[in-house]
C-alpha positions as CSV (number, residue, x, y, z in Angstrom):
1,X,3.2,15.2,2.9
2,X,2.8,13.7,-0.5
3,X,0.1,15.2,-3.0
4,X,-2.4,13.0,-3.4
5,X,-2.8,13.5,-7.2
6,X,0.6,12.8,-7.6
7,X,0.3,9.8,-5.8
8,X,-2.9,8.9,-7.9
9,X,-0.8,8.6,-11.1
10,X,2.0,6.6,-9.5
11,X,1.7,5.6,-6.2
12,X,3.9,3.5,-4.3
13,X,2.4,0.8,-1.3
14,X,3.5,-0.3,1.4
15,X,2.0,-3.9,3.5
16,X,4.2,-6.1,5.9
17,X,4.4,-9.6,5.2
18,X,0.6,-10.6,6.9
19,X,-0.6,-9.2,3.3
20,X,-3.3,-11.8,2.0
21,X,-4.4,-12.1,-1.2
22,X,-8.5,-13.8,-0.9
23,X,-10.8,-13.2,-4.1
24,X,-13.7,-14.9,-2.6
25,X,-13.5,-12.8,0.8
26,X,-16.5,-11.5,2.3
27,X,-17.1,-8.4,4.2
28,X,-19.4,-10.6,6.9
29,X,-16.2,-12.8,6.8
30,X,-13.6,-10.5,7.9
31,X,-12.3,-10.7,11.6
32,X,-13.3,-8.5,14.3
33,X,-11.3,-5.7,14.1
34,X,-8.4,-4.5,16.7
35,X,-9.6,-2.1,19.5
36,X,-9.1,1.6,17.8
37,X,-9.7,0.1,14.4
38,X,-12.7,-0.7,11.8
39,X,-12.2,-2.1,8.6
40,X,-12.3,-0.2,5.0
41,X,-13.6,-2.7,2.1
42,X,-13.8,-1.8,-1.4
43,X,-12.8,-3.5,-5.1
44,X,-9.0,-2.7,-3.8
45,X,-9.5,-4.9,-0.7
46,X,-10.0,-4.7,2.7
47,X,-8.1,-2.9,5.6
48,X,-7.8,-1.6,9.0
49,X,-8.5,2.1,9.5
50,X,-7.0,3.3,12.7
51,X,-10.0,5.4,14.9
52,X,-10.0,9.2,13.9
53,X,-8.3,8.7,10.8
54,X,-9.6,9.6,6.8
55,X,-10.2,7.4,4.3
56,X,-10.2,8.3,0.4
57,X,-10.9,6.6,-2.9
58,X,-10.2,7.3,-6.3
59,X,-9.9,5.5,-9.7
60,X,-8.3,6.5,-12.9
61,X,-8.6,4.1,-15.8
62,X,-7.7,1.0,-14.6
63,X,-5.8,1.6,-11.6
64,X,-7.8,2.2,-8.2
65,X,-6.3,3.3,-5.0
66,X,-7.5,3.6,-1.5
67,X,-5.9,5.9,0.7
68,X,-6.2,5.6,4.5
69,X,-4.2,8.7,6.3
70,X,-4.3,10.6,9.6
71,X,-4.4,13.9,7.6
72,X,-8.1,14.6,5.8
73,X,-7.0,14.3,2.0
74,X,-10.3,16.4,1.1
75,X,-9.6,19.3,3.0
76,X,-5.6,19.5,3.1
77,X,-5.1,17.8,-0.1
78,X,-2.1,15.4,1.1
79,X,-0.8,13.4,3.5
80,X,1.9,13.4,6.1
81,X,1.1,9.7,7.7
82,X,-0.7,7.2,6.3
83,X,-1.0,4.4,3.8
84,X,-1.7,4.1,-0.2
85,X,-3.3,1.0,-1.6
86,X,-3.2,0.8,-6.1
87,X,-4.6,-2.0,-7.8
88,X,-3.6,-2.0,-11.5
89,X,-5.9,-4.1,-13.5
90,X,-5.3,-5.7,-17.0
91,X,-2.3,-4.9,-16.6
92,X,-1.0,-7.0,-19.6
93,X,-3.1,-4.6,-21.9
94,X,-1.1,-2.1,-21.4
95,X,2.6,-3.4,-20.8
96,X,4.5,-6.3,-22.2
97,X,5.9,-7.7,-18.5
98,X,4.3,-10.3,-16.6
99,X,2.6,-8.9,-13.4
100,X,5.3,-10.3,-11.3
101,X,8.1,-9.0,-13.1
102,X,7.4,-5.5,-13.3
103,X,6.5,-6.1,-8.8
104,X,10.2,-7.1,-8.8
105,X,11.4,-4.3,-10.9
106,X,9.4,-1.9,-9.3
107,X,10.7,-2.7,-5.1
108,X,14.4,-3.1,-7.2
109,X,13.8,0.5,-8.3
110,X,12.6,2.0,-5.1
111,X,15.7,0.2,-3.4
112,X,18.7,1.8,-6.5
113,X,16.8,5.3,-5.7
114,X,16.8,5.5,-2.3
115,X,18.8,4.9,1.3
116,X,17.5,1.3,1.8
117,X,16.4,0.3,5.3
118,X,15.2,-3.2,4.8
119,X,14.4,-5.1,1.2
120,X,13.3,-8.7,1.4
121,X,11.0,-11.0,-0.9
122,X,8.4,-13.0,1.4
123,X,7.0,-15.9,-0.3
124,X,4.7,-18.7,0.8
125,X,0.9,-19.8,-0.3
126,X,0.7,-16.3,-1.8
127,X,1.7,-14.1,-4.6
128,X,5.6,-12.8,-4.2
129,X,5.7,-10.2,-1.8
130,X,8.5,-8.1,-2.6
131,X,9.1,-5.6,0.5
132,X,11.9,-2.6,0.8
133,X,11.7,-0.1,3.5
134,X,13.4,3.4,2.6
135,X,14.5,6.7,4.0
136,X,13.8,9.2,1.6
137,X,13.2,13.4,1.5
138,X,9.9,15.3,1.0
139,X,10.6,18.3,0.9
140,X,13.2,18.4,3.2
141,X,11.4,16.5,5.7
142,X,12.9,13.2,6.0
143,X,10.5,10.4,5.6
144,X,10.3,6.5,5.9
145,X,8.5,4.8,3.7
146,X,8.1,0.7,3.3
147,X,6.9,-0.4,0.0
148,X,5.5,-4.0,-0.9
149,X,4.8,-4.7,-4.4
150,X,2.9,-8.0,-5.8
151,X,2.4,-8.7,-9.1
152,X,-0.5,-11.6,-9.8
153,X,-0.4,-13.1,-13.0
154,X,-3.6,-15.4,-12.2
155,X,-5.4,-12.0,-12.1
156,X,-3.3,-9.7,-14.6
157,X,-2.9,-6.9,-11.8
158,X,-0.5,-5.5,-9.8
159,X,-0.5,-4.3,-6.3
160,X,1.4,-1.5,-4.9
161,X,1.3,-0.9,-1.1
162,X,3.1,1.4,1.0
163,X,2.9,3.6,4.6
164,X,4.9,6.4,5.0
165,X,5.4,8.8,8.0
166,X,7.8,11.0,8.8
167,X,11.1,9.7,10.5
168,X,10.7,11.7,13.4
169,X,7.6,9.9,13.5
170,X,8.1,6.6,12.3
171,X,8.3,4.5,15.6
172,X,5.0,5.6,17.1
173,X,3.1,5.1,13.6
174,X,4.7,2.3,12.0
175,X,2.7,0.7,15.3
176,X,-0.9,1.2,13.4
177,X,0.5,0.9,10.3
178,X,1.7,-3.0,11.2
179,X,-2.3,-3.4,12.3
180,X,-3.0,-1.7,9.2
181,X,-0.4,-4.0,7.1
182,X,-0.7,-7.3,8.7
183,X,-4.4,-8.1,8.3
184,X,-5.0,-6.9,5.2
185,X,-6.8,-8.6,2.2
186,X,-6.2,-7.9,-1.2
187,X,-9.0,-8.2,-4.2
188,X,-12.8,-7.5,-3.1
């Protein structure tokens, strides 16, 4: 249900914690994908696009994003279901926080705005995964969404991931959008 050029000036991400971060990945070296799923690689990374749904990409300066969504972005022009993927590169030209700060400040943020369902930080051989799940309103349709933000200061970029669906909704397609989340790879 979100507009999709709204989202392509500020989207929010969502990813659960099996987010990887891989700048040497390969296409020829990704697994085999799930039954019901193929993969979708570009600069933003590579993930899992559930059979029968839409894929869409954008840019806009430095920021690229990847939409994968069971609505057709092209022809309805949002989404009600579905997952948004923005890589912000150099980002230090730009802004005077560290990657990694601004990741923290921006799941802090989603968590003071919103009714918060989950908010965790998962760290390990990775960037900072910094995760919080929210019920929110669009347009008076009550929606989940779980955001993950990741700041890399190695890279200068920021990572914003999130899947949304409607509440109503949320149990059945939080089940792809685990697939979608958990065998992910960031960077191209």
């Amino acid at each position: 249900m979100r507009n999709i050029k709204a989202i392509a000036v500020f989207i929010t991400i969502l990813a659960l914690v099996g987010c990887q971060t891989n700048p040497t990945r390969q296409s020829s070296s990704l697994p085999s994908a799930p039954p019901g799923f193929s993969w979708v690689s570009d600069n933003v990374g590579s993930f899992l696009k559930p059979r029968g749904w839409f894929e869409r990409k954008e840019s806009n300066g430095s920021t690229n994003a990847l939409f994968i969504s069971r609505e057709n972005i092209e022809t309805e022009g949002q989404f009600v279901v579905g997952m948004s993927v923005n890589q912000i590169n150099s980002w230090s030209s730009s802004q005077s926080s560290k990657p990694t700060q601004y990741a923290k400040a921006f799941a802090a943020k989603m968590a003071m705005d919103n009714e918060v369902l989950k908010q965790t930080v998962v760290q390990g051989n990775h960037p900072d995964m910094n995760i919080v799940r929210i019920r929110g309103n669009n347009n008076g349709t009550k929606i989940i969404v779980h955001h993950i933000s990741i700041g890399m200061d190695s890279t200068d970029q920021v990572y914003l991931l999130s899947f949304e669906a409607p509440e109503s909704e949320w149990e059945e397609e939080i089940k792809k959008g685990e697939h979608m989340l958990n065998f992910s790879f960031l960077g191209d």
